[in-house]
N, C-alpha and C positions, 0 to 999 in steps of 0.2 A: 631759274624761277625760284623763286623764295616762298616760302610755307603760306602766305598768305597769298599774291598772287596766284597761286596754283591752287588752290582752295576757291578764288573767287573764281577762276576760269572752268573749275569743274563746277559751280553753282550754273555759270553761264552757258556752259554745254549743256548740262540736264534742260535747262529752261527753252533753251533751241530746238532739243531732240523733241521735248514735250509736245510745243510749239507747232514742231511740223507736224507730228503724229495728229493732233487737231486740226490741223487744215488739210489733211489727207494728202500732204506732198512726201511723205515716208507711208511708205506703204507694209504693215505685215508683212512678214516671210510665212508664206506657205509652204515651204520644203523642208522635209527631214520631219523627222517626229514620229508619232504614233498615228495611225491609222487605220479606222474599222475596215474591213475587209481586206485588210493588206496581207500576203506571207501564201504559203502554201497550204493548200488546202487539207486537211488529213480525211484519209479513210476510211482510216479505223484505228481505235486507241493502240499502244505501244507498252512494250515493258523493258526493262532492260533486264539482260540476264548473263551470268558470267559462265563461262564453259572451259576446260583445260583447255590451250593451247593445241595442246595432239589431238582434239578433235574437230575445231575451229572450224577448216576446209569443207569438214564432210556436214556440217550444220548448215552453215550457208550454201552449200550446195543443195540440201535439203530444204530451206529456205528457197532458195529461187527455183525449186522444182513446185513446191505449195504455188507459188506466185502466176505461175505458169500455167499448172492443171488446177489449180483447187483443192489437190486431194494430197494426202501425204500416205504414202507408200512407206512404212519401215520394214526392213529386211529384206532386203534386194539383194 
């Protein structure tokens, strides 16, 4: 295809695709995108927060003990 032919063939695709979308035989895609109420729900806000290493374990342990009871206990 040469610069011009290929020029007039994408004139004539736009004009088809157009085409169809007006007589309703192309249909929207409804999938994928953004969506209100989509994703997981949250419970309650979030922070991030950095802690050495060498104590990592015993934080999240500490963590999934609050999640658990409610209550946080330190020094045990």
């Amino acid at each position: 295809m040469n610069k011009i032919s290929s020029a007039k063939f994408l004139t004539a695709y736009a004009e088809t695709i157009k085409f169809l979308k007006s007589e309703k035989r192309i249909q929207e895609s409804n999938r994928g995108g953004k969506r209100d109420g989509a994703g997981r729900k949250k419970k309650e806000k979030t922070v991030m927060v950095r802690c050495p290493e060498s104590i990592k374990d015993e934080i999240l342990a500490l963590i999934k003990k609050y999640k658990e009871t409610g209550k946080l206990e330190i020094g045990e």
